[in-house]
Every structure is written in structure tokens, then in C-alpha cells.
C-alpha positions in Angstrom: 0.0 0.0 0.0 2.6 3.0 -0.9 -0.3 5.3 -1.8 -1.8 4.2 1.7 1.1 5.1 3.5 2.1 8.6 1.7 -1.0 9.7 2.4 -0.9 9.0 6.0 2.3 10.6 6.0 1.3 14.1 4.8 -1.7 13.5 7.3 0.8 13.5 10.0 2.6 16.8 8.0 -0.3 19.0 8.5 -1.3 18.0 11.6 -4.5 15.8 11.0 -4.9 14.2 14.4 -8.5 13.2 13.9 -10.2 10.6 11.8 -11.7 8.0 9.9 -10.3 4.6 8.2 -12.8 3.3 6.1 -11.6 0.1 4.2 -13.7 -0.7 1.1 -14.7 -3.1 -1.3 -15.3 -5.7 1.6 -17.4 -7.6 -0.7 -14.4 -9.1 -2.9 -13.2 -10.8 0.3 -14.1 -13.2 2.9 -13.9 -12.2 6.5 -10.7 -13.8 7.1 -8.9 -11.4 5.0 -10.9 -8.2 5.8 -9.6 -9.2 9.2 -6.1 -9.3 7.8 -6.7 -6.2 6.3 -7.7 -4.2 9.3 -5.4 -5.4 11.6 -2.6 -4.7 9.1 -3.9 -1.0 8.9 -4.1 -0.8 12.7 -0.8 -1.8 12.8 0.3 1.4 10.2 -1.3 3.5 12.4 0.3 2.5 15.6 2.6 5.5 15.9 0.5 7.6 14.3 -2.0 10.9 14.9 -5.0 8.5 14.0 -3.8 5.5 16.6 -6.9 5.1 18.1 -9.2 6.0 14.9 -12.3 3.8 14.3 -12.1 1.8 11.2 -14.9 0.6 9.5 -15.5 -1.9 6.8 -17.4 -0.7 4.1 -19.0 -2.5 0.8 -20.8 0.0 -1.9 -22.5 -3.3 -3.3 -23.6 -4.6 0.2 -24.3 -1.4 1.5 -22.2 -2.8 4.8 -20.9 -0.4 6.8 -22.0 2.6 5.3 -24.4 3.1 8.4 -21.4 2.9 10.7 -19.3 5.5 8.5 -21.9 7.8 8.6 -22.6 8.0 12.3 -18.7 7.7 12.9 -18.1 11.1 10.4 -21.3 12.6 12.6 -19.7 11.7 15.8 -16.3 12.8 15.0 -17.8 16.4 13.5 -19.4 16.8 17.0 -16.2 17.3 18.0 -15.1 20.2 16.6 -15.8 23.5 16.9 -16.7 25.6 14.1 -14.5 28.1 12.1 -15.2 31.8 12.8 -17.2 33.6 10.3 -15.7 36.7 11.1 -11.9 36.0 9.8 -10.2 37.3 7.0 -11.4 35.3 3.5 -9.2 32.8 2.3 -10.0 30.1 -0.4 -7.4 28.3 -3.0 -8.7 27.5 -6.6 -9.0 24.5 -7.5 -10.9 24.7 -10.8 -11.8 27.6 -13.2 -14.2 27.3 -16.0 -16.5 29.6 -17.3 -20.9 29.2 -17.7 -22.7 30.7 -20.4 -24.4 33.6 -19.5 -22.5 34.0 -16.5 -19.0 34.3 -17.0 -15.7 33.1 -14.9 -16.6 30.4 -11.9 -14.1 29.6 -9.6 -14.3 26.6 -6.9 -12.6 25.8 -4.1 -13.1 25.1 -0.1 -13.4 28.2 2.0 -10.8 28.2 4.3 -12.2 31.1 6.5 -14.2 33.9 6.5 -17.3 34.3 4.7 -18.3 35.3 1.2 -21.3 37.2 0.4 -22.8 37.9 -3.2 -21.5 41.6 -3.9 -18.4 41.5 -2.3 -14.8 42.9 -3.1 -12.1 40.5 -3.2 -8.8 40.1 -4.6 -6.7 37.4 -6.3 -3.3 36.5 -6.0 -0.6 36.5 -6.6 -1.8 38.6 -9.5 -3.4 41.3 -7.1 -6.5 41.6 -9.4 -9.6 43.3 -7.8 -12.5 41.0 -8.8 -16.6 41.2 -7.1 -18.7 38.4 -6.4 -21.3 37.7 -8.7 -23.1 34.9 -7.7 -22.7 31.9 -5.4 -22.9 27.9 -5.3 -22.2 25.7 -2.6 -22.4 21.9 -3.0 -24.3 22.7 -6.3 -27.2 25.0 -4.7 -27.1 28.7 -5.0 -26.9 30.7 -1.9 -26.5 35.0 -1.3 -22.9 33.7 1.3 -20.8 31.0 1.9 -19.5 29.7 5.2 -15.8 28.6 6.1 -15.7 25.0 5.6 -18.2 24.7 2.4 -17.2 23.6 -1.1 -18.0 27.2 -2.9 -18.3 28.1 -6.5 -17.7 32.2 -7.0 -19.0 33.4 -9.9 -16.7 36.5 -10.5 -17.9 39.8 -12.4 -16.1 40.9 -15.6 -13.1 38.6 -15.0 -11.5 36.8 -17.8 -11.2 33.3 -18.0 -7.4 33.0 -18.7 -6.8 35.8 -15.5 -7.1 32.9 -13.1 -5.8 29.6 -12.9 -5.5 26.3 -10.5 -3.3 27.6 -7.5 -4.7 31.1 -7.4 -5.9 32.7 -3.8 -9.1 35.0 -3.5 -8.9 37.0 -0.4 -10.2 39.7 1.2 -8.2 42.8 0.0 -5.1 43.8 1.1 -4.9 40.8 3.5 -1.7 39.0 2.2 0.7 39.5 -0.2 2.7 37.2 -2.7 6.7 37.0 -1.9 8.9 34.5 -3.7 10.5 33.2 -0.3 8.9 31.8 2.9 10.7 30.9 6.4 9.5 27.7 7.7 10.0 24.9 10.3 10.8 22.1 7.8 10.5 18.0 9.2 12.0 15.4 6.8 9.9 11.9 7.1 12.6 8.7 7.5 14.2 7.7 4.9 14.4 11.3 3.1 17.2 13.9 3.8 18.1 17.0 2.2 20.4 19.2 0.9 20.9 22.4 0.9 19.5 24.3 -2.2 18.2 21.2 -3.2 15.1 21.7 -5.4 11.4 20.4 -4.7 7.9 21.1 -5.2 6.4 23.0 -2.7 2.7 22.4 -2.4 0.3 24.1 -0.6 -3.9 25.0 -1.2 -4.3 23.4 -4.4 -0.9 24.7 -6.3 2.3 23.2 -6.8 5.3 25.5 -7.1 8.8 24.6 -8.0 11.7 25.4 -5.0 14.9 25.6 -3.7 15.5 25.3 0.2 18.3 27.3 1.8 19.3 25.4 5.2 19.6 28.1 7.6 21.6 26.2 10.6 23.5 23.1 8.4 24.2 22.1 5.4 22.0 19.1 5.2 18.8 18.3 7.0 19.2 14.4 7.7 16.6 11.6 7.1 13.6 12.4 9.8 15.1 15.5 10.9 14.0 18.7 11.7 15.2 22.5 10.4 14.8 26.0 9.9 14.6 26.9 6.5 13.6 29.4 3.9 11.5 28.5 0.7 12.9 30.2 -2.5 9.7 30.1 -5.0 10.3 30.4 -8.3 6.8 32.0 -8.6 5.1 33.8 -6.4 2.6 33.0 -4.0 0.4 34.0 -1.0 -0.2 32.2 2.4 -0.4 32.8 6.1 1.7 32.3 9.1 0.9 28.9 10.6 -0.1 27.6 7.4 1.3 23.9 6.7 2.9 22.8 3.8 4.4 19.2 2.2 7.5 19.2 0.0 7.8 15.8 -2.6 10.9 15.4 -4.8 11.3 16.7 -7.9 11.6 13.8 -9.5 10.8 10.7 -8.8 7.9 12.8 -6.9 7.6 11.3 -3.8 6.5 12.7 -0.5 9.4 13.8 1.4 8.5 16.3 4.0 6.1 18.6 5.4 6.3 21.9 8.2 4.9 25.6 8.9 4.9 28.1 7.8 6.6 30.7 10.2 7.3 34.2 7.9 5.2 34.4 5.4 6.8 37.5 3.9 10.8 37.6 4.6 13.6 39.3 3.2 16.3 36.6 1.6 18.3 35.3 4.3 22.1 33.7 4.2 22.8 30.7 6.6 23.9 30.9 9.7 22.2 34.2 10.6 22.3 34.4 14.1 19.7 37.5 14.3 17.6 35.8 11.7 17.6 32.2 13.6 16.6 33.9 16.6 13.2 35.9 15.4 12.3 32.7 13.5 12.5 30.4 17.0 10.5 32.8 18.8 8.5 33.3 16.0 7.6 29.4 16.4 4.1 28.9 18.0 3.6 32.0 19.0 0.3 33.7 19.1 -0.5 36.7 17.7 0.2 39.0 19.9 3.5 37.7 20.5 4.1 37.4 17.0 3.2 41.5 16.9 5.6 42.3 19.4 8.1 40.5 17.6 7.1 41.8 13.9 7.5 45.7 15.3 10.5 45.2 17.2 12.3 43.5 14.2 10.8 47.2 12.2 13.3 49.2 14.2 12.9 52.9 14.2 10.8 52.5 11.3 8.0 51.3 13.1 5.3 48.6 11.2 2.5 50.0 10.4 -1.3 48.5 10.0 -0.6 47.9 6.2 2.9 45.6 7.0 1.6 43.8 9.8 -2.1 42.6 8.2 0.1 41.2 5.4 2.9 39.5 8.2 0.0 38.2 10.3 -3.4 37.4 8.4 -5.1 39.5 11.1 -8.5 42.4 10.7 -7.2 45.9 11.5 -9.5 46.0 14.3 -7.9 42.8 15.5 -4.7 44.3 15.4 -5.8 47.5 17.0 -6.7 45.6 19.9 -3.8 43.3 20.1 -1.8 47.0 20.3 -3.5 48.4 23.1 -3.1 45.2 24.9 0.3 44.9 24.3 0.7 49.1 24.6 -1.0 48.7 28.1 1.6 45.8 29.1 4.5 48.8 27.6 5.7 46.5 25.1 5.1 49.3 22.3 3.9 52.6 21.7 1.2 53.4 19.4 2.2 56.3 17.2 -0.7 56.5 15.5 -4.3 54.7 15.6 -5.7 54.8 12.0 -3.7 54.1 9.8 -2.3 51.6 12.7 1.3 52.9 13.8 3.5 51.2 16.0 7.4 51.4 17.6 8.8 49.1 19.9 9.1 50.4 23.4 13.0 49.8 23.4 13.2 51.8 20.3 11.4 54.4 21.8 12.9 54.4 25.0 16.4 54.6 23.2 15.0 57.4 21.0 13.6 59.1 24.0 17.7 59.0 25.6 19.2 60.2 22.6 17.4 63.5 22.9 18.2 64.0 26.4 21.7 63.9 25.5 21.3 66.1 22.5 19.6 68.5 24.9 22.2 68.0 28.0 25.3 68.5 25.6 23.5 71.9 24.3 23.0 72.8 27.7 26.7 72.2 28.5 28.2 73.7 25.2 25.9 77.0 24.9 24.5 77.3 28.6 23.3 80.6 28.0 20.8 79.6 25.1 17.2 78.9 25.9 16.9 75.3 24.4 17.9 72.9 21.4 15.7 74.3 18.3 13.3 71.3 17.1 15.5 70.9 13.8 18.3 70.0 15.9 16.4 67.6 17.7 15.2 66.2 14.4 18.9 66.3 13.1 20.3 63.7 16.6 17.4 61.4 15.0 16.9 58.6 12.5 15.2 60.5 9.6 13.0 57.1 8.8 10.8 57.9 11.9 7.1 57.1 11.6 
């Protein structure tokens, strides 16, 4: 079973920890290999996320076991909770054809958010403003769809060949499409790699062709773990946190899977020490840690609302708050709320010391002169200030 077992492989690379085995065409065999047959795949999935999954014989013919599937898929949806309608819009393209009368349809699974006929998107990496025209989910139309559905967007005055498989729609100004990604990068057994070597990179529904630099050695070994950054060779959009699998470029084989941890870096050398540190702090850390982090990497330059929607995949009034909290706790300073403005408090602190010296040696050097005029303030300063 190699299919079997790549598949349960890039299950374990993006995280699937919950599940159904369903072994089919029962009908072709007698019970004595059926049994064979699941305890062989309970045996697979021994050190596996879905150890302890139900599996369930099934027979399309028979019509055995299709009871038990469906009130195992029920019981196991009970579990979760669902997505929040109220996130950013996110859905890969997975097919684009065009209806008669109606123009450009694009499908995919709505990742989050919600989609509402009449509403302004934008798809990337092209950047293309496009409006909703009409919706279908699961074949009926509806006026929105929910995170979660199978969607078909019907988009207004867009031509056919201006989207393809691979392509992101997204609510505006959300993301942006880099050529590089820094990412936590596992290796399954049996697959090592080295540095620069090139892969596919696949992600949503695309499949882009890579080259990974190593950023701590030279060659990640078989089942190993690494900090690395993805160089596309075309661009693309994702979000922090997002998982990914990497297969060979040829033969194409599953080879290894991680996260996403910058989803818009600047190219990096190995063996940055700086650079190695953001990204391991930058590792599982929520939002507002990742903010901190984001604005004091920005320097004196500050990150504004614009820079860190696109570093974070967060609403500008999410962001907002996550600033006050963290302006409260005198992590940063806001410089300005609307367009979103922020320094790190270090930055300012050090800022705020480098007048007082500017001011002290004035005092010192022309003590009869009333002050230090405000362009010699300015002069003692970075002139990149926010």
C-alpha cells in the first residue's frame, strides 16, 4: 500500500490528528482477510495521529458499513468546533471554467471567513480586484458562503485566462505574494536533504517549484528537523501557521512537510544568528507575540497596519486591539491609531535617551541659550521615523 502510507504521511505533515479509516470493497473478500486487512492498517497507524481512529469496513454493493461511517463522520464532527465567520477570507482554486451567460466560476473550499454575493475580493498573486457575482455551494445557489463549504464564486467581468488552479481569493489587502517563505521544515525517514536542493512545494491546491536554503547546516538528515527558507520560483500567498508538504522533484515522492513561520521575509544567508533567533521565537507564538516580535524586528521605522495585516493574516481592528493590549503591558507605543502605527518600546525608550543627551550637551556647550531648536532635535534622530 505505498499510496496508503504517503497519504498517512502528509496527514501526519499537517497535523491531522482526527479521523476515519474506512476500508472498502469488503465484498471481494471473505472475513478472514478483511480481518487481515484491518489489523494490518491498525498496525500502520500505531505510531501515528490516528492511533486510536475507528475503522470501519465498508461494501458500496452490500451497502455494509455505510451506516457505521456515517454515524462515525457525525460523531467525530461533533467534536469540533466551528470556524469563525468573522476571519479574513481565504479560499485556494481548485478549478476555473466559465458558464454561459455568466462568465468566470471559480471553486474551491473556504478556508475562513465568509463570502457574500457583492463582495470585493482580490486574487493572488496577481493582485487583481474581482466582485462576487453569484454563489454555489455543493451545487445550490446561496446569497454567502461559510468557512468549511465547497464554494463556486461566480466573479464579475473577470476573464477566463486571468485565473488559474493555485490562485488565492482573499479579502483585499490581507496578504501579499513573496517569492520566499521561512518555515519549520520536518523530513519523514528515509528522506534527507540538501541544501539548495530543489522540490515542489505544495500548498492550497498549487504546486510550485523550490529551492531550500538550510539556515543552521548544510543538510537536514533523514527524519530530521530544520529552519529553512522556501525560494519560489513564482510567487505565492499564504499565512503564518499555514502547513505545507514538500515531494521530490523527480521521482515525486512525499518527502516532507512543516509551517509556515514568515510568510513574507527578506532573503536570508545561513547561519544568521539574528535571523535564527526571530524565527525560534516566532515558532508557535500567538498573535500577539508574533506582533511584538514583527514591530521590534521594524526598528525605528515602526510597522504600520498595512505591513503587519500582510505579516500576520489578522483584521485591522484585531490588530488594533492586540496593540492596546500589548501598549498597556508597555511592550510598544502606538504612534498612530488609524492608519495603525507602531514602535517598539525599546526603540522608543532609546530614542527618547538620545534627545536627552542632544539636549544635555547643548545645555553644556551654549549654557546661556534657551533650548535645542526642534530641527536639531530632528537632526540627533533617524530620519526614517514614523
Amino acid at each position: 500500500m505505498p499510496q496508503t502510507r504517503e497519504h498517512l504521511a502528509i496527514c501526519e505533515l499537517l497535523g491531522v490528528n482526527s479521523g476515519i479509516v474506512a476500508i472498502t470493497k469488503c465484498d471481494l473478500v471473505d472475513n478472514e482477510i478483511a480481518e487481515l486487512v484491518e489489523l494490518e492498517v491498525r498496525d500502520l497507524l500505531t505510531t501515528s495521529q490516528l492511533a486510536n481512529a475507528p475503522i470501519v469496513r465498508t461494501s458500496v454493493e452490500s451497502g455494509n458499513g455505510l451506516a457505521e461511517l456515517r454515524d462515525q463522520l457525525a460523531e467525530t464532527l461533533g467534536t469540533f468546533s466551528p470556524r469563525p465567520q468573522h476571519e479574513l477570507i481565504r479560499m485556494p482554486i481548485d478549478r476555473v471554467f466559465t458558464v454561459h451567460g455568466f462568465g468566470t466560476v471559480v471553486t474551491g473550499t473556504l478556508l475562513s471567513g465568509r463570502i457574500n454575493t457583492g463582495d470585493k475580493l482580490e486574487l493572488l498573486p496577481q493582485s487583481t480586484a474581482v466582485t462576487v457575482r453569484g454563489l454555489q455551494v455543493y451545487g445550490e445557489p446561496v446569497e454567502s458562503a461559510m468557512a468549511g463549504q465547497r464554494t463556486a464564486v461566480n466573479l464579475q467581468g473577470l476573464d477566463i485566462s486571468a485565473a488559474a488552479r493555485g490562485d488565492l481569493l482573499a479579502t483585499p489587502n490581507a496578504l501579499s505574494a513573496t517569492y520566499m517563505l521561512d518555515a519549520r521544515l520536518d523530513m519523514l525517514s528515509g528522506h534527507s536533504l540538501e541544501q539548495l536542493q530543489r522540490v515542489r512545494f505544495h500548498h492550497g491546491a498549487t504546486e510550485i517549484l523550490c529551492r531550500v536554503n538550510v539556515l543552521e547546516v548544510e543538510e537536514i538528515r533523514a527524519g530530521g528537523s530544520e529552519l529553512v527558507q522556501l525560494r519560489l520560483e513564482t510567487p505565492y500567498a499564504c499565512a503564518p501557521g499555514d502547513r505545507f508538504v514538500i515531494r521530490r522533484y523527480s521521482p515525486m515522492l512525499t518527502i516532507g512537510g512543516g509551517t509556515v513561520l514568515d510568510n513574507l521575509p527578506s532573503k536570508h544567508r545561513a547561519g544568521e544568528p539574528k535571523t535564527i533567533g526571530l524565527l525560534r521565537r516566532l515558532e508557535g507564538g500567538a498573535l500577539k507575540e508574533r506582533v511584538a516580535l514583527l514591530t521590534a524586528a521594524s526598528g525605528s521605522r515602526g510597522a504600520d497596519e498595512g505591513h503587519l495585516r500582510h505579516r500576520t493574516f489578522a483584521s485591522a481592528t484585531h490588530l488594533r486591539s492586540v496593540a492596546n493590549s500589548l501598549a498597556d503591558a508597555e511592550r510598544l507605543v502606538i504612534a498612530q491609531q488609524t492608519p495603525l502605527i507602531v514602535l517598539d518600546s525599546e526603540v522608543v525608550n532609546n530614542l527618547e535617551e538620545t534627545i536627552i543627551e542632544a539636549v544635555r550637551r547643548q545645555h553644556t556647550d551654549h549654557p546661556l541659550m534657551p533650548g535645542l531648536p526642534k530641527s536639531a532635535v530632528a537632526a540627533t534622530l533617524p530620519r526614517h521615523l514614523p
